[in-house]
KOLMAR-30991 format. One line per field, with one value per atom (N, C-alpha, C): z, x, y; atom name; residue in three letters. Coordinates in steps of 0.2 Angstrom, whole numbers. Example, Ala and Ser with C-alpha at 12.3 -4.5 7.8 and 13.67 -1.06 7.14 Angstrom:
2
Z 39  39  39  35  36  39
X 66  62  66  64  68  64
Y -28  -22  -16  -11  -5  0
at N  CA  C  N  CA  C
aa ALA  ALA  ALA  SER  SER  SER
# end
This chain:
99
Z 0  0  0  -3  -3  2  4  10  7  8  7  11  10  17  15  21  19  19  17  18  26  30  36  39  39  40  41  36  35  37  37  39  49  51  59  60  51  57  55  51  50  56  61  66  71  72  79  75  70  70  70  68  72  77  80  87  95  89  93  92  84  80  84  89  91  97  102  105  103  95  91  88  83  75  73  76  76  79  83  89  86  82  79  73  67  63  63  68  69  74  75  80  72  69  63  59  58  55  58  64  69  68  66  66  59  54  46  48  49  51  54  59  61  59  51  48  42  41  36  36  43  44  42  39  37  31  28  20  22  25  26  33  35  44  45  38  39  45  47  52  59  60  67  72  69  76  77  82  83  83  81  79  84  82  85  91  97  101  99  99  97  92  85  81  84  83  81  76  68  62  63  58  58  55  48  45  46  54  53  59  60  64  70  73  75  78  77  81  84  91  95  94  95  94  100  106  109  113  114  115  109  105  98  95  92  88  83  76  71  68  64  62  56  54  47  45  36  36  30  30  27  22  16  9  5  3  -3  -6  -10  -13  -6  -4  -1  10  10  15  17  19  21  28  28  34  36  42  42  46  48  56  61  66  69  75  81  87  93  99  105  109  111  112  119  123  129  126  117  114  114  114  107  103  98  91  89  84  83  77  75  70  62  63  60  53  61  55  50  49  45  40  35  27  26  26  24  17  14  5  6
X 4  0  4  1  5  1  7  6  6  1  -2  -2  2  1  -4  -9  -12  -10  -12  -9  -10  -13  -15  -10  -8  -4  6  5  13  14  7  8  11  7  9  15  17  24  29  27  32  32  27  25  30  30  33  42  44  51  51  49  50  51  47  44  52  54  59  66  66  73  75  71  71  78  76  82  88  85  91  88  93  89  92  96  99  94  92  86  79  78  70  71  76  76  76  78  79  72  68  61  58  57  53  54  61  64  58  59  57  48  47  38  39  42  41  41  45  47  43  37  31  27  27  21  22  28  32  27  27  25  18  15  8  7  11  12  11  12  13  7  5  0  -3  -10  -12  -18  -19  -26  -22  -15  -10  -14  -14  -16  -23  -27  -34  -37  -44  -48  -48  -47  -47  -55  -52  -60  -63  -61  -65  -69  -68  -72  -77  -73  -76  -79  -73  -77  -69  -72  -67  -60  -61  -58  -50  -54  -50  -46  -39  -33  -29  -26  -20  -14  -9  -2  -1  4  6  15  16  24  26  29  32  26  24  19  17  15  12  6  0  -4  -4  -5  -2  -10  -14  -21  -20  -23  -23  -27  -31  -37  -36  -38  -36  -42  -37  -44  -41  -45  -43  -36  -33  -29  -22  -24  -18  -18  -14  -18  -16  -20  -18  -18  -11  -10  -16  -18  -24  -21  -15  -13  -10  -6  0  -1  -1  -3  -1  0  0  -3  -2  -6  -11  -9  -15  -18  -21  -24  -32  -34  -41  -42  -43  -46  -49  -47  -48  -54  -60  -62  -62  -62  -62  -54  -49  -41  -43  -46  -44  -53  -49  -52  -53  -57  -58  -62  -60  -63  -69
Y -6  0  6  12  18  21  25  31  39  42  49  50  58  64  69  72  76  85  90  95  95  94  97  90  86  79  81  86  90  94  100  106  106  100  96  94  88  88  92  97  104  108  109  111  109  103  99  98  96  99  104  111  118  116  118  118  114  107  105  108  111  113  119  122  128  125  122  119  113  110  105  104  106  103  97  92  89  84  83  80  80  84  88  82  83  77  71  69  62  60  63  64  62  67  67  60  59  51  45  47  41  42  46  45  44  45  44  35  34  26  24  25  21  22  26  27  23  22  17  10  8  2  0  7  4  3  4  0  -7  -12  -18  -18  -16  -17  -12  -11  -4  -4  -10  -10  -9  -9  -9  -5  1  7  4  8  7  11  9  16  20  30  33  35  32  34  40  46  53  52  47  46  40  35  27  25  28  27  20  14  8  11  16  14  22  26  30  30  27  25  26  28  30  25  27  24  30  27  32  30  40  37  43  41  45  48  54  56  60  56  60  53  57  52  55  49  50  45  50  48  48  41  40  37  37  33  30  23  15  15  16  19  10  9  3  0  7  7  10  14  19  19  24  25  35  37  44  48  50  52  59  60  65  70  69  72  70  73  73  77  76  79  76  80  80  75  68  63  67  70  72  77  78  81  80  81  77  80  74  76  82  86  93  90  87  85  92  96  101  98  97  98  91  86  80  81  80  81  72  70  62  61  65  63  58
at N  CA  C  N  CA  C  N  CA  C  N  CA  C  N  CA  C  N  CA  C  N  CA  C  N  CA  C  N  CA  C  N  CA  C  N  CA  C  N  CA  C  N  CA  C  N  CA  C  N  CA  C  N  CA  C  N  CA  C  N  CA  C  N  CA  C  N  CA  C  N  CA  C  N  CA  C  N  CA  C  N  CA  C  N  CA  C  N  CA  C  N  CA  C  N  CA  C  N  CA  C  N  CA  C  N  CA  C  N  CA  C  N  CA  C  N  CA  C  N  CA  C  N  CA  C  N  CA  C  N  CA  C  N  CA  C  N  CA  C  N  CA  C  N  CA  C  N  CA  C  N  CA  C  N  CA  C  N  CA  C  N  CA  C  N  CA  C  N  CA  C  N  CA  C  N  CA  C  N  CA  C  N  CA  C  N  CA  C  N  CA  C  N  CA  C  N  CA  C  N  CA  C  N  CA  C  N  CA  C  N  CA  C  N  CA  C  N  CA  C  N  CA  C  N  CA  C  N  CA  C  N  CA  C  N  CA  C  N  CA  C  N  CA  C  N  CA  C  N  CA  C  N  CA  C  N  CA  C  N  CA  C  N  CA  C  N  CA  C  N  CA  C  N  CA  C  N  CA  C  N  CA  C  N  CA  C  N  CA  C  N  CA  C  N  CA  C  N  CA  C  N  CA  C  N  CA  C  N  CA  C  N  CA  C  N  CA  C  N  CA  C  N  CA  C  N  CA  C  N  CA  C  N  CA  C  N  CA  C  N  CA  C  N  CA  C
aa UNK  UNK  UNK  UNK  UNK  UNK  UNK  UNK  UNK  UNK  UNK  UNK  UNK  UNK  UNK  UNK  UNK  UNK  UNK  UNK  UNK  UNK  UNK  UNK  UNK  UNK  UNK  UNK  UNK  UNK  UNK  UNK  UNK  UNK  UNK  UNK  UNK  UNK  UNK  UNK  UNK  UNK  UNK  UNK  UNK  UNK  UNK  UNK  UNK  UNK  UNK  UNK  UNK  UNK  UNK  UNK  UNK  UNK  UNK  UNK  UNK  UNK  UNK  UNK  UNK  UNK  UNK  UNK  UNK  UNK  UNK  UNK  UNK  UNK  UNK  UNK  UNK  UNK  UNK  UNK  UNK  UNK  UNK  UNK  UNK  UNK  UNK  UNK  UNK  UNK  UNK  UNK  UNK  UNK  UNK  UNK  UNK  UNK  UNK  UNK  UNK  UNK  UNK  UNK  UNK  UNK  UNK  UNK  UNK  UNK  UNK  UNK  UNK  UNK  UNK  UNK  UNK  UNK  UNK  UNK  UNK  UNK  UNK  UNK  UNK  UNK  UNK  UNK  UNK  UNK  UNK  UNK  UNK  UNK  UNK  UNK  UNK  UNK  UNK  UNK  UNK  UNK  UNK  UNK  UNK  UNK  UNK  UNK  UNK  UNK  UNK  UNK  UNK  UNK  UNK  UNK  UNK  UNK  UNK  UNK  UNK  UNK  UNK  UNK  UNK  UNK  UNK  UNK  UNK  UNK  UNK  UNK  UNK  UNK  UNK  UNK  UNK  UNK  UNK  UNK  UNK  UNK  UNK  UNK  UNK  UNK  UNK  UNK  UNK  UNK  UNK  UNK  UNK  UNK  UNK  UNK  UNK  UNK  UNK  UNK  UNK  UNK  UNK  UNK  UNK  UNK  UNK  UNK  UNK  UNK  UNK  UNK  UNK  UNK  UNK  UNK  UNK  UNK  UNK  UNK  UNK  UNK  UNK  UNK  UNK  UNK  UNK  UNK  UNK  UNK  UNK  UNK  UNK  UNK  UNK  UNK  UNK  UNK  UNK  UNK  UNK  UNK  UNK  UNK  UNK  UNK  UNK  UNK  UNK  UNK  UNK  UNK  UNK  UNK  UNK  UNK  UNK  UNK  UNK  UNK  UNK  UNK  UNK  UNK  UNK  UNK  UNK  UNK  UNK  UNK  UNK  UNK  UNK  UNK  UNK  UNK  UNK  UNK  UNK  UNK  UNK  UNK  UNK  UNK  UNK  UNK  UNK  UNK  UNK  UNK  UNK  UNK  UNK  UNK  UNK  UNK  UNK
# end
């Protein structure tokens, strides 16, 4: 399966590498690497996360990496990253576009 990001999915994690780049930008890349790489994994294990409680739609996801959830929604063909946030967040329904 291929992996799409969304604009709102980028816009996030261009947020949080700022956000860390401010004190390392060194530290902030290799953060970034490490969520790329658990998102990696749903090419091959797209039903891994569990469905986001704030929803409770099947088909729309999350994995946790660190303290960050990483929501994605599992289309036929692909799967598309919706967003990237502060695990003691909740779900902003507004930021995620599910076609």
């Amino acid at each position: 399966m291929k992996i799409y990001w969304t604009e709102e999915g980028l816009k996030r994690l261009d947020e949080i590498e700022s956000y860390i780049s401010r004190d390392n930008p060194g530290v902030a890349r290799e953060f970034i690497n490490k969520i790329l790489d658990k998102v990696e994994i749903l090419m091959n294990q797209p039903d891994i996360g569990r469905v986001v409680p704030e929803l409770s739609i099947e088909k729309i996801r999350e994995i946790i990496y660190k303290n960050y959830r990483i929501v994605y929604l599992v289309k036929a063909e692909h799967i598309e990253i919706l967003t990237v946030f502060e695990g003691h967040k909740q779900l902003n329904r507004e930021e995620i576009k599910t076609n």
